[in-house]
N, C-alpha and C positions, 0 to 999 in steps of 0.2 A: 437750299435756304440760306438766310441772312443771317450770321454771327450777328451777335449783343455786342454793342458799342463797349468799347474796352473800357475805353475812361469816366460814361455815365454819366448819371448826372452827380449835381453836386448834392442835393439835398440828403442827407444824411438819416435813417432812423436806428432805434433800438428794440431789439427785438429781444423777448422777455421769452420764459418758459407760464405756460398758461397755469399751471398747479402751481407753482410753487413763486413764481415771481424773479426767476435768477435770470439776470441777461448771458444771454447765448451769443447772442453779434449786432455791430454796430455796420450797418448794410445801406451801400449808395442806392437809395429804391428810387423809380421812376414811375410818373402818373397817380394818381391819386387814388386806385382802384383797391381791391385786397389782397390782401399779403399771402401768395397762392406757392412760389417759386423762390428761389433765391440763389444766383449766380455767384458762384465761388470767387472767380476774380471781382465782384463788386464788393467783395465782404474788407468794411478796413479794420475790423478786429474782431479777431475769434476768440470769444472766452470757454470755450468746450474745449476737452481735454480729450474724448474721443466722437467723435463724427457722429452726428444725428442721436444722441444722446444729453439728456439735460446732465449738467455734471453734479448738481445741489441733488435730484430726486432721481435721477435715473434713468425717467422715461424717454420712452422712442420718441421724438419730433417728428423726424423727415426720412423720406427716401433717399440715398445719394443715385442720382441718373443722371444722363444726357436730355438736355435740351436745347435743339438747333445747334448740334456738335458741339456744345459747350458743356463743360461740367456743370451742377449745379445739385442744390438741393431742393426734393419738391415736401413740401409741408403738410402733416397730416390733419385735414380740417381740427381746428379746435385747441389743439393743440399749443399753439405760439402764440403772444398778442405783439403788437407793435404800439412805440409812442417818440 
């Protein structure tokens, strides 16, 4: 299968923890769709202090797995919002 375009797009969002409202990363997303995944090398700033963890509340976000040989993290419904 096809690796995820390294450089991505440009449009840029923020993604929030869903309780408590603290941003987690500011992530190059592509398509208009829902915010399901999220590719490690797309991320241009990590405010988490340890991985798939909100750092304000605690809670678990995301799986860390492979997708399409890429690292990434996959998002537990409900959990994250984007804006």
């Amino acid at each position: 299968m096809a690796k995820p375009n390294k450089k991505g797009p440009t449009q840029t969002v923020e993604i929030f923890c869903a309780k408590c409202k603290a941003i987690l990363f500011k992530y190059r997303k592509g398509g208009k769709g829902a915010l399901v995944k999220c590719f490690k090398e797309r991320i241009v700033t990590d405010y988490t202090t340890t991985a798939c963890r909100c750092p304000k509340c605690d809670q678990i976000f995301a799986r860390d797995t492979l997708i399409r040989g890429a690292p990434a993290y996959k998002f537990v419904g409900g959990k994250v919002t984007m804006k």
